[in-house]
C-alpha positions in Angstrom: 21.9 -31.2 14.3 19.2 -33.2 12.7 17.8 -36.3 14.9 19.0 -39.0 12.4 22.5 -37.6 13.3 22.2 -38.1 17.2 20.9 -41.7 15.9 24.5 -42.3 14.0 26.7 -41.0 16.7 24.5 -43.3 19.5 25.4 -42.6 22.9 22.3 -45.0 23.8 21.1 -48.3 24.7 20.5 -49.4 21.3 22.4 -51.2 17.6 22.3 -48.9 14.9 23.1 -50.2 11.7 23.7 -48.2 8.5 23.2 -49.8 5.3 23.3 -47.8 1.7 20.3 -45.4 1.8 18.9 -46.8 5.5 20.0 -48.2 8.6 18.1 -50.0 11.8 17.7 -49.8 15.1 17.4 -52.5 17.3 17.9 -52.8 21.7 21.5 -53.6 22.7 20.4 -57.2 24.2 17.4 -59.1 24.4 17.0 -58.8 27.5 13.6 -57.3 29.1 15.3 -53.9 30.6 16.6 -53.5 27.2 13.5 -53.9 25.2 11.8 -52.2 27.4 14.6 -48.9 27.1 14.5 -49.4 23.4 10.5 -48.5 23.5 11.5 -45.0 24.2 13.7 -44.8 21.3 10.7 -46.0 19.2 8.6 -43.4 20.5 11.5 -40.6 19.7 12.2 -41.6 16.7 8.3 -41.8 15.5 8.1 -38.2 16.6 11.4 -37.3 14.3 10.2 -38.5 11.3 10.7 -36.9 8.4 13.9 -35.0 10.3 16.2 -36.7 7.6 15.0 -40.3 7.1 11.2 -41.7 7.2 10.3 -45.0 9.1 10.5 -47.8 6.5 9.4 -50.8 9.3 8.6 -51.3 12.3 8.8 -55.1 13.8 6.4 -56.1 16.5 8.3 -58.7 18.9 6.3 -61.7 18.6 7.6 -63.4 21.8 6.7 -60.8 24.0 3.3 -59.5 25.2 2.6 -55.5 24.7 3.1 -55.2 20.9 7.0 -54.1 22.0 9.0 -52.8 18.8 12.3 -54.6 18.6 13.5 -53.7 15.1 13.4 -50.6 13.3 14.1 -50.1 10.0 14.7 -47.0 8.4 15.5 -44.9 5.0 17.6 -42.0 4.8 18.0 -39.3 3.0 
């Protein structure tokens, strides 16, 4: 199973989206334990890349210090 299909199925703390051709990732809240859970997602799916979709964005949360992704946006195919 390719890593963009773990993604669709979810099973973790995180919004997936799917739009025609892409989809996003985002944490399930805003809340800090969330964000915070989220950065490992970012970190898995950076390593994936290329296993069935490529990392179109990546949005830096502006509120928070760390440079914490909180929006990920991604093509498929």
């Amino acid at each position: 199973m390719a890593f963009i299909d773990e993604l669709v199925e979810g099973g973790g703390n995180f919004i997936f989206k799917q739009t025609d051709g892409g989809a996003s990732l985002s944490p399930a809240s805003d809340r800090d334990a969330d964000l915070a859970s989220f950065q490992n997602l970012v970190r898995r799916v950076r390593a994936n890349a290329g296993d069935g979709y490529a990392i179109h964005l990546e949005h830096v949360c502006a509120d928070r210090p760390g440079q914490l992704v909180d929006l990920m946006v991604l093509r498929i195919g």
